[in-house]
DOMARDO-644449 format. One line per field, with one value per residue: x, y, z of N, C-alpha, C in turn. Coordinates in Angstrom, 2 decimals. Example, Ala and Ser with C-alpha at 12.3 -4.5 7.8 and 13.67 -1.06 7.14 Angstrom:
2
n_px = [13.19,12.85];
n_py = [-5.69,-2.25];
n_pz = [7.80,7.08];
ca_px = [12.30,13.67];
ca_py = [-4.50,-1.06];
ca_pz = [7.80,7.14];
c_px = [13.20,12.90];
c_py = [-3.30,0.03];
c_pz = [7.80,7.87];
This chain:
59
n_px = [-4.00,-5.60,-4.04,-2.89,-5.01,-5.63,-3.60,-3.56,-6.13,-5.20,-3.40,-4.72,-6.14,-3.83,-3.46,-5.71,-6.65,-3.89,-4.59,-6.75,-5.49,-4.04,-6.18,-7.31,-5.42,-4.09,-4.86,-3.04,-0.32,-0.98,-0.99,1.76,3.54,4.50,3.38,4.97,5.76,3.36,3.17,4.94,4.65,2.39,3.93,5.38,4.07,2.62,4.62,5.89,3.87,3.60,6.46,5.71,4.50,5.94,7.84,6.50,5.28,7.11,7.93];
n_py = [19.48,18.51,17.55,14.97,13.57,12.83,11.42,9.27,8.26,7.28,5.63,3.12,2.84,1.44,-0.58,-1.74,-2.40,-4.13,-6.45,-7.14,-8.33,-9.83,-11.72,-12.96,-14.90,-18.31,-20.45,-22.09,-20.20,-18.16,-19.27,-19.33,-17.14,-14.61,-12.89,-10.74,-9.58,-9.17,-6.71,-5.48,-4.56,-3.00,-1.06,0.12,0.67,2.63,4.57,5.04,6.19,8.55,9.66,10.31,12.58,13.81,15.05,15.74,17.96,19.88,21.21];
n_pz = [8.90,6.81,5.25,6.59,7.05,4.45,4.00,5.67,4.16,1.79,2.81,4.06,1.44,0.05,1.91,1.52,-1.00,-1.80,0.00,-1.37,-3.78,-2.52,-1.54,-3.95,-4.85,-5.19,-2.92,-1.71,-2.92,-0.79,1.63,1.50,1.10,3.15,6.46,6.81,3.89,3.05,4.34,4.07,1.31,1.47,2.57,0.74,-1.28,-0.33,0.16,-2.27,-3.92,-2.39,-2.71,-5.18,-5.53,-4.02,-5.37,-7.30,-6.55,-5.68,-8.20];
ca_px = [-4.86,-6.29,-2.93,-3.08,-6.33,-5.68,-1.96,-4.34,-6.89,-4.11,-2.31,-5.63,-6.28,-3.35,-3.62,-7.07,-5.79,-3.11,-5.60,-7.79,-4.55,-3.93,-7.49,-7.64,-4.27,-4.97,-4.25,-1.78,0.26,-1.27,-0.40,3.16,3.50,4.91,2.78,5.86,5.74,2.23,2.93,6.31,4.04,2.01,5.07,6.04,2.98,2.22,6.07,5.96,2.44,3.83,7.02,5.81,3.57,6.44,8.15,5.54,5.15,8.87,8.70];
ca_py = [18.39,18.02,16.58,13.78,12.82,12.47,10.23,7.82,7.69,6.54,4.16,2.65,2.32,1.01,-2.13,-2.88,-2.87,-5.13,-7.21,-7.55,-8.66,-11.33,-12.42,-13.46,-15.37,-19.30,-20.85,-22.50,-19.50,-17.34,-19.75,-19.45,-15.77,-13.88,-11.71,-9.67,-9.56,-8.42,-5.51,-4.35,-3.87,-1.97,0.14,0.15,1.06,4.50,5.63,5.39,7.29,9.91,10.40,10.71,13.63,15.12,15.38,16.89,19.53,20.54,21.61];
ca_pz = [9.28,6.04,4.29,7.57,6.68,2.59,3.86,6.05,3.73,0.42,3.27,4.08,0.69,-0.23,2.46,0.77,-2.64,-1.28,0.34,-2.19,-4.34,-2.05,-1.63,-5.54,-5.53,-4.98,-1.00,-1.84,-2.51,-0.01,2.61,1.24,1.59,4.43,6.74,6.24,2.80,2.71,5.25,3.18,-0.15,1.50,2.95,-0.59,-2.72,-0.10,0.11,-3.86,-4.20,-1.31,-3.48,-7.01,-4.76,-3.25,-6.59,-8.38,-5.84,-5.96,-9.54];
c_px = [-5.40,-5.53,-2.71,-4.11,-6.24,-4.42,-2.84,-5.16,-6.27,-3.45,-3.86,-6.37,-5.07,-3.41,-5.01,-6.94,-4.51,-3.67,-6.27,-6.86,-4.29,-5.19,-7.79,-6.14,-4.66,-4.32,-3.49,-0.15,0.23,-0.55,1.31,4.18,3.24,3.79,3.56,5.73,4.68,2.22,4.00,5.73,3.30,2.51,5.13,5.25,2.64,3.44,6.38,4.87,3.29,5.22,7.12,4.88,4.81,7.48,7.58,4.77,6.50,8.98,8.27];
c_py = [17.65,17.43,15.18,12.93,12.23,11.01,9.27,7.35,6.59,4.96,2.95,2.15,1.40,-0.55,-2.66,-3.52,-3.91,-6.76,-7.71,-8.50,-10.08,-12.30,-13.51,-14.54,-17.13,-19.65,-21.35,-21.12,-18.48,-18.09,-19.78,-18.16,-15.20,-13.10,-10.50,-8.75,-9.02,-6.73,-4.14,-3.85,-3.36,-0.56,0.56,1.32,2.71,5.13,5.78,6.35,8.83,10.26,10.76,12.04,14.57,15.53,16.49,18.21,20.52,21.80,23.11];
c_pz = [8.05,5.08,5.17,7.03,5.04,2.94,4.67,5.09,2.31,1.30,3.76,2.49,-0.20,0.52,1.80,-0.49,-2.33,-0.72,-0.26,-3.44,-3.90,-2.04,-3.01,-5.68,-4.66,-3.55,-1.09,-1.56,-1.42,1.45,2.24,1.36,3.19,5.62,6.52,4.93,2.32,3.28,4.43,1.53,0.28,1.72,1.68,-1.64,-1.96,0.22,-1.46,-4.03,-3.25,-2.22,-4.82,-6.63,-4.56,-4.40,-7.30,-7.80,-6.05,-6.67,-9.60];
């Protein structure tokens, strides 16, 4: 239960940090950017964190 709770809390932080990424970038480009595109860097940024994890358990 308590490895569930640590993978929501990283993917939840990862959409804020994402969020907060886009927030700062000017409207122009923001309006030019995907909703896609925002949803697949977040895919991105917690399947990279979850396998530099499941790596370094391995060893």
């Amino acid at each position: 239960m308590e490895r569930l709770i640590r993978a929501a809390g990283r993917c939840a932080l990862a959409f804020l940090l994402v969020l907060g990424i886009v927030a700062l970038l000017p409207r122009s480009v923001r309006d030019v950017v995907p909703n896609a595109v925002i949803g697949g860097a977040v895919l991105l940024l917690v399947g990279v964190s979850g396998g530099r994890r499941m790596t370094r358990r391995s060893r």
